[in-house]
C-alpha positions, 0 to 999 in steps of 0.5 A: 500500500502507497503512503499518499496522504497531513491535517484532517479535521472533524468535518471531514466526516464522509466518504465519496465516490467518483465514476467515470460511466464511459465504457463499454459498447454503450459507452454507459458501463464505468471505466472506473471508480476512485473512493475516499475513506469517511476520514479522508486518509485512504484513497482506494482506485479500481479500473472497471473495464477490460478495455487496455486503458488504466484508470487512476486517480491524482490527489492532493493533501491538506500538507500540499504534497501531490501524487497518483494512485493506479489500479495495477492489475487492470480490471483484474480483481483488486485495486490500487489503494494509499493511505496518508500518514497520521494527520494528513488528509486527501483533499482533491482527487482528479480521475485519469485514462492512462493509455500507456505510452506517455498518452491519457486523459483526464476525466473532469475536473478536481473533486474536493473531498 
């Protein structure tokens, strides 16, 4: 498990989630989904669709250090997962299409958490 996440608060007090619903021969199947834990320190990304492409998520923490989590495995069961350390929390997430070979997308803007 990657260390990704400095200071939460009591507000804080919800977990969410972020689907990107543009897969699949209907274009209405998820790509995939990124899920933030209720005290805002586990960031969980799971790629949902056999397609080549990865899904992965970009945060940023409340002590102002960035990264990415990735589902490794592709759509394989499992997902990519981090947690910040003691004090620190996630508070954006931004969603991406990897398609390898230095190309990708990102799927919408940043989600405060």
């Amino acid at each position: 498990m990657a260390t990704i996440l400095g200071s939460g608060t009591a507000a804080h007090a919800h977990a969410d989630e972020w689907d990107w619903p543009a897969c699949g021969a209907s274009k209405l199947r998820n790509c995939g989904t990124a899920y933030i834990s209720s005290n805002h320190r586990t960031l969980t990304v799971c790629d949902e669709e056999p397609d080549g492409l990865g899904f992965w998520a970009e945060y940023k923490r409340s002590d102002g250090k960035t990264g990415t989590i990735k589902d490794g495995n592709g759509s394989a069961a499992g997902c990519g997962k981090g947690t910040a350390p003691s004090g620190v929390t996630v508070t954006k997430v931004r969603l991406y299409q990897n398609a390898g070979g230095g190309t990708g997308w990102y799927l919408g803007d940043w989600h405060t958490t």
